[in-house]
N, C-alpha and C positions, 0 to 999 in steps of 0.2 A: 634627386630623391626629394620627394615632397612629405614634407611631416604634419600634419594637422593636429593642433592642440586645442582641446578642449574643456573648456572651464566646466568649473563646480559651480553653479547658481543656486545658491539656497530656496527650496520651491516654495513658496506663499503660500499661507493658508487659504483654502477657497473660503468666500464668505459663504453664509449659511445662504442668505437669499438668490446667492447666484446657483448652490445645487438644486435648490428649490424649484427655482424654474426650468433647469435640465430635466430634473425627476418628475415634477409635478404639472407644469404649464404645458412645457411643449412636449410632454407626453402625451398630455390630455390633446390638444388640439390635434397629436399627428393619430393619435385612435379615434378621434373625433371625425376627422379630414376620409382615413379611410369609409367609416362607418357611415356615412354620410354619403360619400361618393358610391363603395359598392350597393347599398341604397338603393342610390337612385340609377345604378346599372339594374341591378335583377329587377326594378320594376320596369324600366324599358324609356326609363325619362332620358338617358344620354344616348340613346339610340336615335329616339324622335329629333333629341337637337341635332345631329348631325346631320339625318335626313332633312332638315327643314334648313341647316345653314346651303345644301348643296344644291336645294329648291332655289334658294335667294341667292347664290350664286358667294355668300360670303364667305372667306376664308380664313380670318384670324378670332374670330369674337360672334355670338347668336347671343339672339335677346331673347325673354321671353315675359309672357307674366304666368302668376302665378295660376289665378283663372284657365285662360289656357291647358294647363297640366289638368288641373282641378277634372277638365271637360274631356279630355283627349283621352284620359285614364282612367275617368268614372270613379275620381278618389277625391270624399269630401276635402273641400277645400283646408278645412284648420289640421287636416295632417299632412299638406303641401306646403303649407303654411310652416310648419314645424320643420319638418326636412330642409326646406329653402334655409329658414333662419338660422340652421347650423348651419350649413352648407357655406353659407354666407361669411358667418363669422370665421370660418376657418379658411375661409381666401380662395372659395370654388367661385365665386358668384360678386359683382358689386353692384349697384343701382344705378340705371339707368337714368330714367327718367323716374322722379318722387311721383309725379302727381299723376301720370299713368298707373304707380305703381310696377314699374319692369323693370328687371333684373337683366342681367347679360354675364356671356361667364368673362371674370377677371381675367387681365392679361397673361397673352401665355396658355391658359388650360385650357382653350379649345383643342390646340395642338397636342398637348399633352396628355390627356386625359379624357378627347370625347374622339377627337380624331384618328380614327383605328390606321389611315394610311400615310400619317407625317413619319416621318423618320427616327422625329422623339416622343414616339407616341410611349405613355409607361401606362395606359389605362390597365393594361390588362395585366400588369404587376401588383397595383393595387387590388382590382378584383382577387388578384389571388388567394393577399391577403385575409382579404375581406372573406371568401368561401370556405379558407381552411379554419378559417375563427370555432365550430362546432367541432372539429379535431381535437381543440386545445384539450377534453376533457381526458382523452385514453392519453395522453403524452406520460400520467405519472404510471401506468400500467407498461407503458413502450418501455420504459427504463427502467422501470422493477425486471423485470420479466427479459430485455435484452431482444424484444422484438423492434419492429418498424410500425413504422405510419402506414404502412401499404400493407402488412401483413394484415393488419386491425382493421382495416378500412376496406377492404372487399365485402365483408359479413356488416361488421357492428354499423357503419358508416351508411352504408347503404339503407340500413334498417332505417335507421336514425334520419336522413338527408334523401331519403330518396333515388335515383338510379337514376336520375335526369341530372339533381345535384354533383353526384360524382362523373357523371362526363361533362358538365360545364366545367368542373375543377381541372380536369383531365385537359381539357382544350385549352383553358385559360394557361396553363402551364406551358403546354408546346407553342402557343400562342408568343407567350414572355420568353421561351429559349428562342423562337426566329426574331425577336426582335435584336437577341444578340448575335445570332448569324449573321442580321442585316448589317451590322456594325461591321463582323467578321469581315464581311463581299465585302463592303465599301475600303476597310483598311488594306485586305489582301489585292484588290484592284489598283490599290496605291502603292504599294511594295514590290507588288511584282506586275508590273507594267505589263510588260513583253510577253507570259507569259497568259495575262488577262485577254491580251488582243491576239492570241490564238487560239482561244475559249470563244471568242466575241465570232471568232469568222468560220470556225467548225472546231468540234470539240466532241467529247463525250464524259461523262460525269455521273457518276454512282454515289446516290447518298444514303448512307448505312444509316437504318432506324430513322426512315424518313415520317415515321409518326402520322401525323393528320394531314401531312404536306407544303404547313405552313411555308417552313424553311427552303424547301423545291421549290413552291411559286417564290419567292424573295431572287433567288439564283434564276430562275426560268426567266424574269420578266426583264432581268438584266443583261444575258447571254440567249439572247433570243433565236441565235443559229445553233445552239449545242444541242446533243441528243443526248436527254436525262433516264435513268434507271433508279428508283427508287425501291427501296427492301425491307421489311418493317415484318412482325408477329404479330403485330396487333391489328384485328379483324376490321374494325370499328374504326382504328384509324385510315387501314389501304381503302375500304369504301367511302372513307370523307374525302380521300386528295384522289379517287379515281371521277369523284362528282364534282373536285375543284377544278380538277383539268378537263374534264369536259364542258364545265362554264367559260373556260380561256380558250377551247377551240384550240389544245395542246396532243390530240390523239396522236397525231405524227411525228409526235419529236418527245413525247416523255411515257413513261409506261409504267408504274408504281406494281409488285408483287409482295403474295405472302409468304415469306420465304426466311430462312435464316440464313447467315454469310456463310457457314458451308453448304449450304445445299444449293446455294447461287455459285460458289466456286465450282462445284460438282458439274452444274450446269451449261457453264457460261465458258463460251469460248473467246471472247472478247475480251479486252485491254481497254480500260478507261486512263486517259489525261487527268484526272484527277478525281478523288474519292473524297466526301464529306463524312465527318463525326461531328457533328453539330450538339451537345450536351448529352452523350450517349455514352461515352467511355466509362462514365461514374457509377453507371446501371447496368453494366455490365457484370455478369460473373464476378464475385469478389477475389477467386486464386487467378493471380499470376501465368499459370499453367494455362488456363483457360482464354485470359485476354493474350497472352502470347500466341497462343494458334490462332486466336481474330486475327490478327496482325498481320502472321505470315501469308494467310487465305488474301488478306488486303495486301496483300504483298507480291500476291502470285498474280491479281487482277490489277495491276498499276504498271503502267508502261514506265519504260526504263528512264526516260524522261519525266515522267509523272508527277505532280502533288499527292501525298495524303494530307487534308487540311485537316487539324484537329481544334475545336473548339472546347473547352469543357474548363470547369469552374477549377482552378488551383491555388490552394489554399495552405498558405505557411504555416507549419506549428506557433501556437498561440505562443509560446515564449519566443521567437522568431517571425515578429509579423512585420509588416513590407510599410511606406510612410502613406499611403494614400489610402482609401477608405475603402475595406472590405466587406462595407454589410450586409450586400447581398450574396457573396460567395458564403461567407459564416452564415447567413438563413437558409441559404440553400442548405448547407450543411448540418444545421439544426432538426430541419424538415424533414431532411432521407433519411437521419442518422439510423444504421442497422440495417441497414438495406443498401445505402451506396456505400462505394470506396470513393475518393479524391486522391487524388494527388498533388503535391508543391512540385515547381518548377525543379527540381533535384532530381526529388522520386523519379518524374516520369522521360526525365533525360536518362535515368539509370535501365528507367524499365527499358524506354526503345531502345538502347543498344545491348537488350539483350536479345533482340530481334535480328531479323536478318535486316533489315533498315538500318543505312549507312551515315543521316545526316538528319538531326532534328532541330531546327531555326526556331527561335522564341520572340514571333512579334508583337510587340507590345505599342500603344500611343495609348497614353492617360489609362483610362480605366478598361478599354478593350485588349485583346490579345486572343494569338493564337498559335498553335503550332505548324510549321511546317513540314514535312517529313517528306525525306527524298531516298532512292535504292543508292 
């Protein structure tokens, strides 16, 4: 028997200048950091740098000057000027050469923040932030009134932001949930070996509310022999991932419909090796009753040997929270509030075995994780 004791440490006062800088400083710089980078995204200045790092063949770092933009963009210079020099001070950008005048992005954010296909790319998480920023005004109506962000944001938002605005927000989102999918492949390839290198050499895979297709092409370009079925409601997104795969020259091996999962089970005579939920559970129906017939419908479509892989944000009661850092699950959950359900690790082990699913696996390494679900 192992006893673990532990002490009472009387907790120190913080001093006032170290809240200060929590509240105040690095506040300011990480609203700064965003404000600055989404910037110079919707103007088209971190798009040029990456097309012009891919010109030069360079891979960690692009220089530029400021001129340059000034000319490329047809934007007087003293408000390039202005952009840069936050930009600057909040650790996008350091100086090159002084007497040139040229900048280059600081170590690290090419990859991170201009480079849409490194592995740890988060550009399109801060864009997010950055586009929902005009939202923040209906949040104290979403909470009076007990609606959502999406209830208000069809009509008001629109009005307001435009209808071009709300599908870059829209993309930039399924954009940031494949970038957790890609995490998902990479850990689930490392877990379950054996069953990867039978996906790798023929396979077939169904991914439920495949959206824009982001998360398809992540799985498609890794499993290059499997045959993909993608199934989504949304109009706007089945036409974006039927023109992504026909950019990759993917006609014969993936086929994206508009369809919902019972009307595909209705349909479909076929048995997939594995089925994806890639941040889709949460948008789901909020009764029980209803995500429980998803379930079984994905339950009648999974071979007896099969994955359902499940990704989606799980989030502990705030009095019950976990030691490592939750701040993107709690924004997420800030975001949808009223409109999505989550569930903690507990919850959705209780929900799946009120299914016909016999076995739910919770893989986790650092900050990624997923479920695995087996008949």
């Amino acid at each position: 028997m192992i006893t673990i004791t532990i002490q009472n440490q009387e907790k120190k006062p913080i001093p006032f200048n170290e809240q200060m800088k929590k509240f105040m400083i690095k506040s300011f710089y990480g609203f700064n950091t965003i404000l600055s980078y989404g910037l110079g995204k919707r103007l088209g200045i971190f798009n040029y740098l990456h097309e012009k790092a891919l010109a030069t063949g360079d891979s960690d770092t692009v220089s530029f000057t400021l001129g340059e933009l000034s000319e490329e963009f047809d934007i007087d210079l003293k408000y390039i000027d202005a952009w840069a020099h936050v930009a600057r001070e909040c650790g996008l950008f350091e100086i090159e050469e002084a007497e040139k005048k040229s900048l280059k992005t600081a170590p690290h954010v090419y990859n991170l923040l201009i480079n849409p296909n490194h592995m740890f790319y988060i550009g399109d998480t801060l864009g997010l932030f950055y586009n929902l920023a005009p939202a923040q005004v209906y949040l104290s109506d979403i909470f009076k009134n007990g609606n959502s962000l999406f209830d208000l944001g069809k009509d008001q938002l629109v009005g307001d932001m435009s209808e071009e605005d709300m599908k870059e927000i829209v993309m930039v989102g399924q954009r940031s949930s494949a970038r957790f999918g890609a995490q998902i492949e990479g850990l689930f390839s490392n877990t379950y070996k054996d069953f990867s290198r039978i996906l790798k050499k023929e396979g077939t895979i169904l991914a439920v509310g495949c959206g824009y297709g982001f998360n398809l092409e992540k799985w498609a370009s890794r499993y290059k022999k499997t045959r993909f079925v993608g199934i989504d409601i949304d109009p706007d997104g089945i036409d974006y991932a039927k023109t992504m795969i026909e950019k990759h020259g993917w006609n014969d091996r993936i086929e994206v419909r508009k369809i919902t999962v019972n009307e595909h089970v209705e349909n479909n005579e076929n048995q997939y090796d594995m089925i994806i939920l890639n941040q889709v559970l949460h948008e789901m129906d909020n009764s029980d009753e209803y995500r429980k017939d998803i379930f079984e419908d994905l339950y009648l479509m999974l071979k007896n040997d099969g994955i359902l892989l499940v990704g989606d944000s799980m989030i502990p009661d705030i009095f019950d929270p976990v030691p490592e850092s939750q701040i993107f699950e709690v924004v997420h959950k800030f975001l949808e509030v009223g409109y999505a359900r989550f569930y903690d690790v507990k919850s959705f082990k209780t929900f799946v075995d009120s299914t016909s699913f016999k076995n739910a696996e919770f893989v986790k390494n650092r900050g990624f994780y997923f479920w695995a679900i087996t008949k």
